[in-house]
C-alpha positions in Angstrom: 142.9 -87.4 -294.1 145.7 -88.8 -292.0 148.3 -87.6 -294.6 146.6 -83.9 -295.3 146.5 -83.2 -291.3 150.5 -83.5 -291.6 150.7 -81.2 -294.8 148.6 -78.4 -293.3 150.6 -79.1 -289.9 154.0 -78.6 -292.0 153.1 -75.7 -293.5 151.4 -73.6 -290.7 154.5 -74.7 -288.8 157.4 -74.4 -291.2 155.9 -70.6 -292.1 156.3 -69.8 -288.2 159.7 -71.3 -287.7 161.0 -68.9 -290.5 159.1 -66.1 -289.0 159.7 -65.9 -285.8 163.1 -68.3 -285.3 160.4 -69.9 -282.9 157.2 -72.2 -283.2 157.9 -75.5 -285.2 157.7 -77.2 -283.1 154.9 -75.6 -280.6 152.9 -75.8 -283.6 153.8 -79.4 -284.5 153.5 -81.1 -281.3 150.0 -80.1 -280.3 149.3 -80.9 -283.8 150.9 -84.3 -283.7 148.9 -85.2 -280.3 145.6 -84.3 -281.8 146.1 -85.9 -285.3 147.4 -89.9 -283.5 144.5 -89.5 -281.0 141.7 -88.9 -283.3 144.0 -92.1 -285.9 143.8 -94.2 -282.1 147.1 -94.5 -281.8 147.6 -95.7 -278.6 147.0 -93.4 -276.2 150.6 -94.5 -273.8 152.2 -93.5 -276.5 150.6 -90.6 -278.5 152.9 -87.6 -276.8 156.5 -89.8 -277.1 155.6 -90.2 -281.0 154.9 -86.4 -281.5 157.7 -85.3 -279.7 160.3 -87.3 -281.7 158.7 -87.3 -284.9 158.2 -83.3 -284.3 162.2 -83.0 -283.7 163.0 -84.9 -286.6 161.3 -82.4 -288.6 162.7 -80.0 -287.6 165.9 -81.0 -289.0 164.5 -80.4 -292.0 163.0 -76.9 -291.0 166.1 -75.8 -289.2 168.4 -76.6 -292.1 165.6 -74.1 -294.6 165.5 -71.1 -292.2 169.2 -71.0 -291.4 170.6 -70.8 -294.6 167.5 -68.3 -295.2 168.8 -66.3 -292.3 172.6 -66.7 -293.2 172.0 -65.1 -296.7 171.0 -62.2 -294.9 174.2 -62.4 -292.5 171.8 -63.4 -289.6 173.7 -66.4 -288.1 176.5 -65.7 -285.6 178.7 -69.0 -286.2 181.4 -67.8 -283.6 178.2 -68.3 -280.9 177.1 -71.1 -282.4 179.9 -73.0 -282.1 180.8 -72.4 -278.6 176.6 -73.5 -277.8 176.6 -76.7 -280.1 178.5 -79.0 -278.3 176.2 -78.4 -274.8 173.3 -78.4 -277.4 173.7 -82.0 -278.4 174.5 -82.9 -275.0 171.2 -81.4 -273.5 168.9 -82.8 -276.1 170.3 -86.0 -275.4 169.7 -86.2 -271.7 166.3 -84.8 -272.6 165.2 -87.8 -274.8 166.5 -89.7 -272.0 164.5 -87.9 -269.5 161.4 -87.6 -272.0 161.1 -91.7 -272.3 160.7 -92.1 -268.6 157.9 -89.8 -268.0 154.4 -91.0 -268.5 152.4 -90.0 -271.6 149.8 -87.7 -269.4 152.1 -85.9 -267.7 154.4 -85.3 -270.8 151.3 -83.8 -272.4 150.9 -81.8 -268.8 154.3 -80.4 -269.2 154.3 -79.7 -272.6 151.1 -77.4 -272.1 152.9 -76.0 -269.4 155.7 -74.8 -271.7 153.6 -73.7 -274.4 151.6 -71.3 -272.0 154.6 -69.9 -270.7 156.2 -69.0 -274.2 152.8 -67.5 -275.0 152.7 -65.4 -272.1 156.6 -64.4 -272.9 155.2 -63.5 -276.5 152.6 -61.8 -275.8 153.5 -59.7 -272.8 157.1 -59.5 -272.9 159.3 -57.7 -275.5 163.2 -59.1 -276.2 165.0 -56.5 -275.5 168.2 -56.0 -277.6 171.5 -55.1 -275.5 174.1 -54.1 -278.0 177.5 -53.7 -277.5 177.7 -55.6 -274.4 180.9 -58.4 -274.2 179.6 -61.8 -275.1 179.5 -64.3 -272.0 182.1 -66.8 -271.4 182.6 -70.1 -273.3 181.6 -71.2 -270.2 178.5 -69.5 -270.0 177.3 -70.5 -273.8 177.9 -73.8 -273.2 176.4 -74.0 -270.3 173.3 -72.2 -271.4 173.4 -74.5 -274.6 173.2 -77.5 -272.1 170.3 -76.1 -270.7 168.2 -75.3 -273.6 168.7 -78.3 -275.7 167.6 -80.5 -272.3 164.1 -78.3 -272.4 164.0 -78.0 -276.2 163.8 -81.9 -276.6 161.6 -82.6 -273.8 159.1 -80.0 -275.5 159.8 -81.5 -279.0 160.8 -78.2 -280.0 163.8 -76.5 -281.7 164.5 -73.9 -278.8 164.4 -71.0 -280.2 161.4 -69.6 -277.2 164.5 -70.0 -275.2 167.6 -69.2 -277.7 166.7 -66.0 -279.3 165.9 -64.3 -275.3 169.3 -65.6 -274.1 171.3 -64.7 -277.5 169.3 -60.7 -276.8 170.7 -60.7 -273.4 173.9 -61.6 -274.7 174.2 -58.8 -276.6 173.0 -59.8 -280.4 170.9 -57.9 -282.3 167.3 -59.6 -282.9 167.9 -60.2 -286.6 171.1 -62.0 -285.4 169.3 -63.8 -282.8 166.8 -65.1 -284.2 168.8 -66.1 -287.3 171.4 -68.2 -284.6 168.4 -69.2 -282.9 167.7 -70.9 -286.4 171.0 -72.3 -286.7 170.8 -73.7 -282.7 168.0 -75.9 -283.8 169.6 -77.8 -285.9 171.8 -79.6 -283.3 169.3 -79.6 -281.0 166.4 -81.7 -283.3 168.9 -84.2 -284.6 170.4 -85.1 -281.0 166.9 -85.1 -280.2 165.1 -87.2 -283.0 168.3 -89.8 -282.4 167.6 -89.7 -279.0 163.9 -90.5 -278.9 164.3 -92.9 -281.9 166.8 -95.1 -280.0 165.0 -94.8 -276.7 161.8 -95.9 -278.1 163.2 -99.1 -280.0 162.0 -101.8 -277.8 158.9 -100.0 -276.4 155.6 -101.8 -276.5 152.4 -100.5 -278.5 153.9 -98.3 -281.5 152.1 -98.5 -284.4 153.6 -99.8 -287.4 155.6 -97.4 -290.0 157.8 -96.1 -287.1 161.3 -96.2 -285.8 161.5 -95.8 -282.0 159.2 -92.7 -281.5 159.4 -91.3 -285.3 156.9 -91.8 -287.1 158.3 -91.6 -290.6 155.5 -90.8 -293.1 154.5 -87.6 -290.5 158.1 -87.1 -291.1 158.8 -86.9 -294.7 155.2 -84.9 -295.3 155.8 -82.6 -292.7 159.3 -82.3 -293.4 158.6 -81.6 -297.0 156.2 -78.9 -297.0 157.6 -76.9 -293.8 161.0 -77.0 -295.6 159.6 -75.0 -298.0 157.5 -72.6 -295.8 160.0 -72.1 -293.5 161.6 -70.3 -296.5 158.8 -68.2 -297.1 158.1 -67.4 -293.3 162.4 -66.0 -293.6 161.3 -63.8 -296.2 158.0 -62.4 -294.5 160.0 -61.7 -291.2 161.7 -58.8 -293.1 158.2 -57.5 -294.6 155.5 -57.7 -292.5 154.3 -56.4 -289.3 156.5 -58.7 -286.6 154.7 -57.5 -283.4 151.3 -58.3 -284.9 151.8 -61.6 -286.1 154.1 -62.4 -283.3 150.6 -61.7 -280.6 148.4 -64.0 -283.1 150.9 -66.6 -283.1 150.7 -66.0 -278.5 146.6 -65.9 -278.4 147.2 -69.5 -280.7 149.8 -71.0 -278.1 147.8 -70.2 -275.4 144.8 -72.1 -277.2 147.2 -74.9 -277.9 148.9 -75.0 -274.8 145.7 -75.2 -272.4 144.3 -77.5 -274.7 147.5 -80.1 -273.6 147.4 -79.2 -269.9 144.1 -79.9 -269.7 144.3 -83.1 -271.8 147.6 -84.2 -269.8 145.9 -83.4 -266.2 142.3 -85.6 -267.8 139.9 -82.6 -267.4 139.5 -82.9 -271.3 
């Protein structure tokens, strides 16, 4: 059961990274939690392992939706260029940051962020500004810093925070959420290296993992969301985007409570 719990993970969240540039990860982590609790993993440990095994999936994912989304000219490389540098840097500092918090409180956090990118779905429209100048080099890297530090301490591939910043930068949506795409990439392999090397010498990990990456959750969930995450591309240009876009907030919100609560012990 172990092994279908990371296929049905993979593809619910490799259909939602294509969709919505956004939710790989958010669906992966909680996922991830729930799926090494219930195998007793060891509980110390349980939120590190998702969060690293979840960003080295979404390699995988990242590299299926951007070349999706750059077919259809969605990827801004020029912006992408001037964010990547800051985004390695961030994610980085973040797997740093990530291995010194404890396990509970990670999970805490995590719910945290997964509530407030619910709320920002479901509430809150990205609102396109076109034709205004893009920001300084400056400013992208800076912002890149930023959101790959968050994106790899949530285990995610940032797009909850690129695709708002790249709309106030002046992008359309299609073009944001398509660089979005392409912003995860640097993001989840700065981040799975990060929390693979931090975890080497830690104490508890079960066996079939390197650092906090587990690799069979890896390669099955890496397989089958590469593939969704294809078909989720192709579905963002049919089907209703503000629809699906409030299911996929009521489930966050679900999800996210579900790790506060766990994280603070009430569940």
């Amino acid at each position: 059961m172990l092994y279908v719990w990371f296929v049905i993970a993979g593809a619910f969240a490799g259909v939602c990274a294509g969709l919505f540039g956004v939710g790989g990860g958010m669906i992966i982590v909680p996922a991830l939690v729930w799926i090494f609790a219930a195998n007793n993993f060891p509980p110390e440990v349980v939120t590190h392992l998702a969060i690293g095994t979840s960003l080295a999936t979404i390699v995988v994912t990242s590299i299926s939706s951007m070349t999706a989304h750059n077919k259809r000219g969605g990827v801004r490389w020029d912006v992408w260029r001037k964010m990547g540098l800051g985004l390695i840097i961030g994610s980085l500092i973040g797997a740093g940051v990530a291995e010194s918090i404890d396990g509970k409180a990670l999970q805490a956090i995590i719910g945290v962020g997964a509530l407030l990118v619910a709320i920002n779905m479901l509430f809150f429209a990205n609102k396109e500004q076109l034709g205004k100048p893009l920001p300084s080099t400056g400013m992208q890297f800076g912002a890149g810093t930023g959101i790959g530090l968050a994106s790899s301490i949530f285990g995610i591939g940032g797009g909850s925070l690129t695709v708002p910043f790249l709309n106030w930068a002046g992008l359309t949506m299609k073009q944001s959420v398509g660089t979005a795409a392409a912003c995860g990439l640097p993001i989840a392999v700065a981040g799975a290296l990060g929390f693979a090397w931090f975890g080497q010498n830690v104490e508890n990990l079960p066996e079939g993992t390197i650092g906090f990456v587990h690799i069979s959750g890896f390669l099955c969930i890496s397989v089958v969301s590469f593939i969704m995450a294809k078909v989720g591309a192709k579905l963002a240009y049919k089907l209703p985007a503000a629809t699906l876009k409030r299911a996929f907030g009521v489930l966050l919100l679900f999800a996210g409570g579900q790790l506060l609560l766990s994280g603070l012990g009430v569940l």
